[in-house]
C-alpha positions as CSV (number, residue, x, y, z in Angstrom):
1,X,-6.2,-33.7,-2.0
2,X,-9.3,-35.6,-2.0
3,X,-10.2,-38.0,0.9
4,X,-13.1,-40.9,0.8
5,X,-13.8,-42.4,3.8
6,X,-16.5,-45.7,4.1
7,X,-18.2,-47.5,6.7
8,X,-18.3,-51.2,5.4
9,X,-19.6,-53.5,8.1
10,X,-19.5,-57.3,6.9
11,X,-19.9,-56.0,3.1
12,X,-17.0,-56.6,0.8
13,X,-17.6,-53.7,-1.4
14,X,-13.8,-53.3,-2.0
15,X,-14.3,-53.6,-5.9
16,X,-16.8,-50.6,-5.7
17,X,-14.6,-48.1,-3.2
18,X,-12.2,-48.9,-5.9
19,X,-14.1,-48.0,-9.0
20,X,-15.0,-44.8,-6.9
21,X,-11.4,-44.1,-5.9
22,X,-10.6,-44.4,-9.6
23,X,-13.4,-42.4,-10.5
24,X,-13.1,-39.3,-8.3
25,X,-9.1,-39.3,-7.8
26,X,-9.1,-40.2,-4.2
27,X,-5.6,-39.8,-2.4
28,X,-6.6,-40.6,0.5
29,X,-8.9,-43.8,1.5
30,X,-10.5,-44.0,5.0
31,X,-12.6,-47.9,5.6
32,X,-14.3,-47.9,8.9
33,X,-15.3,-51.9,9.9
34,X,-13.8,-53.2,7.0
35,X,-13.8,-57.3,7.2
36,X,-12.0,-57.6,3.4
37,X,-8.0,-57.9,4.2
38,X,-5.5,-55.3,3.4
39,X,-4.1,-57.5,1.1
40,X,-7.3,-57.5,-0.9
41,X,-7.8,-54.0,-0.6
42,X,-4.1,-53.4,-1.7
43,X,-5.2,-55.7,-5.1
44,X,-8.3,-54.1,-5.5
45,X,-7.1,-50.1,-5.4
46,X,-4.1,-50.9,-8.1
47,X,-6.3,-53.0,-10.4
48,X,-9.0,-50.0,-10.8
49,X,-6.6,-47.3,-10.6
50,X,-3.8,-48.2,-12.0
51,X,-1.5,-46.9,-9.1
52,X,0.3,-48.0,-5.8
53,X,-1.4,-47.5,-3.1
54,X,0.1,-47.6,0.8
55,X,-1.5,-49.1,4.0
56,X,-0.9,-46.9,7.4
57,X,-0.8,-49.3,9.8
58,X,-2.0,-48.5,12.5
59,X,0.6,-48.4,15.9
60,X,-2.0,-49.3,18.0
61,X,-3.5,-52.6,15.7
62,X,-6.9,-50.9,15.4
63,X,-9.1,-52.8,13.7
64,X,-11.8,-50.4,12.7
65,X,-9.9,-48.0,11.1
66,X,-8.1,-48.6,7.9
67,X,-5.8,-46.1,5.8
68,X,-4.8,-46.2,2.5
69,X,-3.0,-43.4,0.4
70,X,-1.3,-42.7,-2.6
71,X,1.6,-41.5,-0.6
72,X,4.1,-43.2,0.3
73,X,4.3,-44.5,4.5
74,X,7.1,-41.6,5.2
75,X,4.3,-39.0,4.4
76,X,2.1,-39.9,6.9
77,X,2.6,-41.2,10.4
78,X,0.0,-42.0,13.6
79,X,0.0,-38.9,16.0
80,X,-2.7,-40.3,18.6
81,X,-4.9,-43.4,18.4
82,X,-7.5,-45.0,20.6
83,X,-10.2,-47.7,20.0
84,X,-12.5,-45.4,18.0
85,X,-10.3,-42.8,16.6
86,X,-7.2,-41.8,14.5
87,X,-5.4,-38.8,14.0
88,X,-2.6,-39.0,11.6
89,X,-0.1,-36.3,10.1
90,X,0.3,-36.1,6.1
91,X,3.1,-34.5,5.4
92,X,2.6,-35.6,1.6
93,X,5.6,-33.8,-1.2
94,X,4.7,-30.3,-2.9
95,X,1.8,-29.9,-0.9
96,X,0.5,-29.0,2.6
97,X,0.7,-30.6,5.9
98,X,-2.7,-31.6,6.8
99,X,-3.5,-33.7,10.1
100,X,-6.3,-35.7,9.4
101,X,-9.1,-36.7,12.2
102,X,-11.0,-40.1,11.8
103,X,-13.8,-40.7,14.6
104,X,-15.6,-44.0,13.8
105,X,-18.5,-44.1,16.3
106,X,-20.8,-46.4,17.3
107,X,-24.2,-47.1,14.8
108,X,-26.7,-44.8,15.6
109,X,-29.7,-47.1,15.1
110,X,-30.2,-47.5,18.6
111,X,-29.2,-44.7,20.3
112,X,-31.2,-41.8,21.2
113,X,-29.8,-38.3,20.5
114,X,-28.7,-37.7,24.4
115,X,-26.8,-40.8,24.5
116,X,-25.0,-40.3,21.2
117,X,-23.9,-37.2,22.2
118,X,-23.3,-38.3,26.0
119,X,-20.7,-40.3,23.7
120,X,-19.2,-37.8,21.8
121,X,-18.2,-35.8,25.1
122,X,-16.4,-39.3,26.5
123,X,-15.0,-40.8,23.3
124,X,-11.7,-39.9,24.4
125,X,-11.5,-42.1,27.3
């Protein structure tokens, strides 16, 4: 299974993750502060690939954390969810469950090494 995930902040790039998940055979397609709508991105995937791909929407309604597969929404279900992260179970057909762990934290550019991780320790909360 190959995964591809992309921080996209204010950058419709949606043509060019597309062109890469054609290129590399992505199953599974993580965008991180993606401002292009799922319906776009549900356009965009097909037209390079020539294949459906699914949204998992999120329980929760996050809006930084966007999940698209080749599978089909019974293969993959939210286990836990808060504001910055996502852990989902892929159960996807003829091949091993996986659950898959998406952290999405805040830009680095102005944080000094003790605060980012002071933030990885309280993430959770």
């Amino acid at each position: 299974m190959v995964f591809l995930c992309w921080s996209l902040p204010k950058r419709p790039l949606h043509q060019l993750v597309a062109e890469l998940v054609r290129s590399k055979h992505v199953d599974v397609v993580v965008l991180l502060e993606c401002t292009v709508s799922v319906a776009e991105i549900l356009v965009a995937l097909p037209a390079a690939t020539g294949e459906i791909f699914h949204y998992s929407a999120s329980p929760a309604q996050m809006k930084t954390i966007h999940v698209f597969t080749r599978f089909s929404h019974q293969f993959i279900r939210a286990v836990e969810e808060s504001r910055r992260y996502s852990v989902r179970h892929l159960a996807p057909p003829a091949q091993t469950d996986l659950l898959l762990a998406i952290i999405h934290f805040p830009t680095k550019m102005y944080w000094t090494e003790d605060s980012q991780v002071q933030n990885a320790a309280y993430s959770r909360r």
